[in-house]
C-alpha positions in Angstrom: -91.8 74.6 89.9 -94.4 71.9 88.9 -96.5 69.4 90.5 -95.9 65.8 90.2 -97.0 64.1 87.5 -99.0 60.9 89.3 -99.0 63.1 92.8 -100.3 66.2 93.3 -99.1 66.8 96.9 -95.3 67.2 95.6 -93.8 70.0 93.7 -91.1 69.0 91.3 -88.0 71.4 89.9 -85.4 71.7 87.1 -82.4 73.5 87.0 -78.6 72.8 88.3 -79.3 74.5 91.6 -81.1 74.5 94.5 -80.7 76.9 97.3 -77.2 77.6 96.6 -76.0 74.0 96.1 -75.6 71.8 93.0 -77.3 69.2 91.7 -76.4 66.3 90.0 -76.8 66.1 86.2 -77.0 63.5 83.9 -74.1 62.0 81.4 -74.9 64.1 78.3 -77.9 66.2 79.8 -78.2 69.6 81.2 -80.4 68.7 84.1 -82.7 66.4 85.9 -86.2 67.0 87.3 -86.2 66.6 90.7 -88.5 66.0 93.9 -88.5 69.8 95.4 -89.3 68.2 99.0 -87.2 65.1 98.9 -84.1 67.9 98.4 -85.7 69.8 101.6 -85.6 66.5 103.2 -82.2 66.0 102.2 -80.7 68.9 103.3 -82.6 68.5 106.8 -81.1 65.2 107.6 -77.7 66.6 106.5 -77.8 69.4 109.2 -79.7 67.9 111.5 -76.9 65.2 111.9 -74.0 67.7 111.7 -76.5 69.5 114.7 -76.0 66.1 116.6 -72.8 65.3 115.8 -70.2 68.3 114.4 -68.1 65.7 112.9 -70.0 63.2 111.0 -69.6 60.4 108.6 -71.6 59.8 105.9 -71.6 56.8 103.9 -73.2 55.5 100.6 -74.5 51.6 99.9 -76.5 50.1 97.6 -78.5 47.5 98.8 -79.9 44.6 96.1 -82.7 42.0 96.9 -82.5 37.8 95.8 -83.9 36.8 92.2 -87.2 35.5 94.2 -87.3 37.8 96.9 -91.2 38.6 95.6 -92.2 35.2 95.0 -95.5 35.1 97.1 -93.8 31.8 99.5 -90.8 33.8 99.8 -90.4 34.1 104.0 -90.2 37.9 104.9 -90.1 37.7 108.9 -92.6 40.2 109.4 -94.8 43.0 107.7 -92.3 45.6 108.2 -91.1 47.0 105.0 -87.5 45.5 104.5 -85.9 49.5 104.7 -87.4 49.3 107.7 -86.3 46.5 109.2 -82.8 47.6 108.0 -82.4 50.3 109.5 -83.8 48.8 113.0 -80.9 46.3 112.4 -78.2 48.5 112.1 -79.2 51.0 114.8 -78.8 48.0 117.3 -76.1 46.7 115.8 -74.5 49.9 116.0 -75.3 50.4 119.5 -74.2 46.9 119.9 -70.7 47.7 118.9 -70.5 51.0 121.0 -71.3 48.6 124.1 -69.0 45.7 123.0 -65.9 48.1 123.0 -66.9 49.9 126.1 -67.1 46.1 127.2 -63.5 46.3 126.6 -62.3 49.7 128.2 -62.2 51.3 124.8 -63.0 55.4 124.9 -66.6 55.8 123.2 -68.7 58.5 122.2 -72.0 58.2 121.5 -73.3 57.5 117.8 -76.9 58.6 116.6 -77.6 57.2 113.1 -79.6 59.2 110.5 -80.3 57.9 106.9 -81.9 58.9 103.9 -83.0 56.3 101.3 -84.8 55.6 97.8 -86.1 52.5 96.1 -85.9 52.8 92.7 -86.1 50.6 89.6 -83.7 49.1 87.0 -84.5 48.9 83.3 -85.4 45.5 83.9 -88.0 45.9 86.6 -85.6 44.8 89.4 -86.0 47.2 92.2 -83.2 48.2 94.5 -82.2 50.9 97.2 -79.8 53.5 97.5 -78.6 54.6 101.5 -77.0 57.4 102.9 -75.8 56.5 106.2 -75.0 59.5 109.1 -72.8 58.3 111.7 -70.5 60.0 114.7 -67.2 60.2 113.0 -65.6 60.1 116.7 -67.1 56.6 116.6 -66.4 55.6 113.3 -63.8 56.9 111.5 -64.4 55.2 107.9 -66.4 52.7 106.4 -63.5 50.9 105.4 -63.2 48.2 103.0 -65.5 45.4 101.4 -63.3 42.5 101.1 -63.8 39.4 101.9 -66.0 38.9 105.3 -63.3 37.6 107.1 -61.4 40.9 106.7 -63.5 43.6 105.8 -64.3 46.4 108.1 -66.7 46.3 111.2 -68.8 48.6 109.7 -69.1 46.6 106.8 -70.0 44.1 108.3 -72.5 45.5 110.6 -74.2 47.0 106.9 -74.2 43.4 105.5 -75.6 41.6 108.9 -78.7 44.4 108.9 -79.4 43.3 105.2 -79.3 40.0 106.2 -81.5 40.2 109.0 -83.7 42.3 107.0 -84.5 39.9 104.6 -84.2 36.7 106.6 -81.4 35.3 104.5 -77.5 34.3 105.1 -74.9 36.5 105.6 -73.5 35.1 102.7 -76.4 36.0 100.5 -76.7 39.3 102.0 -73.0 39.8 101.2 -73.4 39.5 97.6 -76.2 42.1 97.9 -74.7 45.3 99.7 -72.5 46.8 97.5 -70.5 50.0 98.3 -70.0 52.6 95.4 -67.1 54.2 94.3 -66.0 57.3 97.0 -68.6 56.1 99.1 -67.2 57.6 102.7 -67.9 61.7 103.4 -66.6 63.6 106.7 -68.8 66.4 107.4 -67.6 69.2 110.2 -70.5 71.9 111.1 -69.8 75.0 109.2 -70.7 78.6 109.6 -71.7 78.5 105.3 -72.6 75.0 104.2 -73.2 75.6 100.7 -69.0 77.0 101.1 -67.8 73.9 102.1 -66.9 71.8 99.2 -67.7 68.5 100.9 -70.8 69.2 102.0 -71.7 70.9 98.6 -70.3 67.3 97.1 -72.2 65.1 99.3 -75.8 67.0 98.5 -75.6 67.0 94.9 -74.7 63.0 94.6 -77.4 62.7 97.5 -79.5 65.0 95.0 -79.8 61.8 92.9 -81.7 60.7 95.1 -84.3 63.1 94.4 -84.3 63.2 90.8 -88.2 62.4 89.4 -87.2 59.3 86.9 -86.6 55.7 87.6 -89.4 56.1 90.7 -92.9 54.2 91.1 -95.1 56.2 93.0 -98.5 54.7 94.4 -97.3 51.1 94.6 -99.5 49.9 96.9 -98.0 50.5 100.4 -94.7 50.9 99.7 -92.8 54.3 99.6 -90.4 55.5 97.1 -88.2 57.6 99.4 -87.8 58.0 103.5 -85.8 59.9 105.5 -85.0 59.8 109.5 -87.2 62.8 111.2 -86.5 65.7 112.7 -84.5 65.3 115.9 -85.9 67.7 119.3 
C-alpha cells in the first residue's frame, strides 16, 4: 500500500486481488496500480444497490464530449459539472418512464439508480467518462440495443437524452457521443458469498478499471476524477 503520488489523502495498491476479488490487468502486464478507496467505493455501490434492489442491472457507457465542448463561448446551461447534470437527467427520466407506463396500466416496481463514474483522458488530451449504471432489473430487464434512434431501446434512449440535456446539445449530437461497450449489460441477484458469484466477481474487476491510477488528472481545478452515488440509510 502507498500513497498517491500528487494526493496524499489516498492510498494506492498493486496486485491482482483485492478482498477476495480480481482485478483487471492490462494487455501484456501483470498488474495495475490502483485507487485503494475508489475499489472500497466500488464495492459499496455494488452492494448497496443489490441491498435496494436483489435483482439488479448494471450497465456500462461511455460518454464522449463535442470537438469544442471547452471553448470558453461554448453554452454549458449551468455550473453544474456535466456528470452531474447527467445523472439528474436520467434519474428523472427514469422516473419519468416508471410514471408513463403506470400511466398506462402497466405493473411497475420501483427503480432507484446508483452509478459509479470516472473522467479520464485519452492520449491526445481529449477527456471522456466511463459509467456504471445500477438499475431495478424488475423494471428494466436489459439495456437493449443502440441502433438507430428510431429503434433502439428505451433505455437507450433515455442514456442518450440525459447526455444531451447535459450538455445542452441535440439528441443527434449526443447520439454520436454515448457509446455502449462490448457486454455492456450485468444482472446481479444478492448472494450469501459475493466474491462466489462469478458475475458479480466479473462486473468488479472490469469496474476495477475504473480505479486503476493511470490515465487520471488529479487537482484540476474543481473538477473530480471519480464519483460515486452515496451511502443509501
Amino acid at each position: 500500500m502507498y500513497k498517491h503520488p500528487t494526493n496524499r489523502n489516498l492510498t494506492t495498491i498493486e496486485g491482482v486481488t483485492f478482498n477476495k476479488l480480481p482485478l483487471t490487468r492490462p494487455r501484456g502486464q501483470w498488474h495495475h496500480q490502483f485507487v485503494e478507496p475508489y475499489l472500497l467505493s466500488n464495492k459499496r455501490v455494488m452492494d448497496d444497490a443489490l441491498s435496494t434492489h436483489p435483482r439488479t442491472l448494471a450497465i456500462r457507457v461511455d460518454l464522449r464530449f463535442p470537438s469544442i465542448y471547452h471553448e470558453p463561448d461554448y453554452p454549458r446551461g449551468n455550473s453544474k459539472s456535466e456528470i452531474t447534470r447527467f445523472i439528474e437527467s436520467f434519474k428523472s427520466k427514469v422516473k419519468s418512464e416508471i410514471a408513463k407506463r403506470k400511466r398506462e396500466g402497466k405493473r411497475v416496481h420501483s427503480c432507484h439508480v446508483s452509478y459509479i463514474w470516472v473522467l479520464e483522458y485519452g492520449e491526445n488530451g481529449s477527456e471522456h467518462y466511463h459509467v456504471a449504471l445500477f438499475l431495478n432489473n424488475d423494471s428494466f430487464r436489459s439495456l437493449g440495443s443502440k441502433t438507430t434512434p428510431n429503434e433502439s431501446s428505451p433505455l437507450v434512449n433515455i442514456i442518450v437524452e440525459a447526455w444531451e440535456s447535459a450538455l445542452n446539445i441535440s439528441f443527434e449530437q449526443a447520439w454520436n457521443l454515448v457509446n455502449i461497450p462490448l457486454n455492456p449489460s450485468y444482472r446481479l441477484k444478492l448472494a450469501v458469498c459475493p466474491e462466489q458469484d462469478k458475475i458479480y466477481c466479473d462486473l468488479f474487476k472490469r469496474l476495477s478499471y475504473f480505479a486503476k491510477l493511470d490515465t487520471k488528472v488529479y487537482g484540476a481545478g474543481e473538477r473530480n476524477s471519480y464519483g460515486c452515488s452515496r451511502r443509501r440509510c
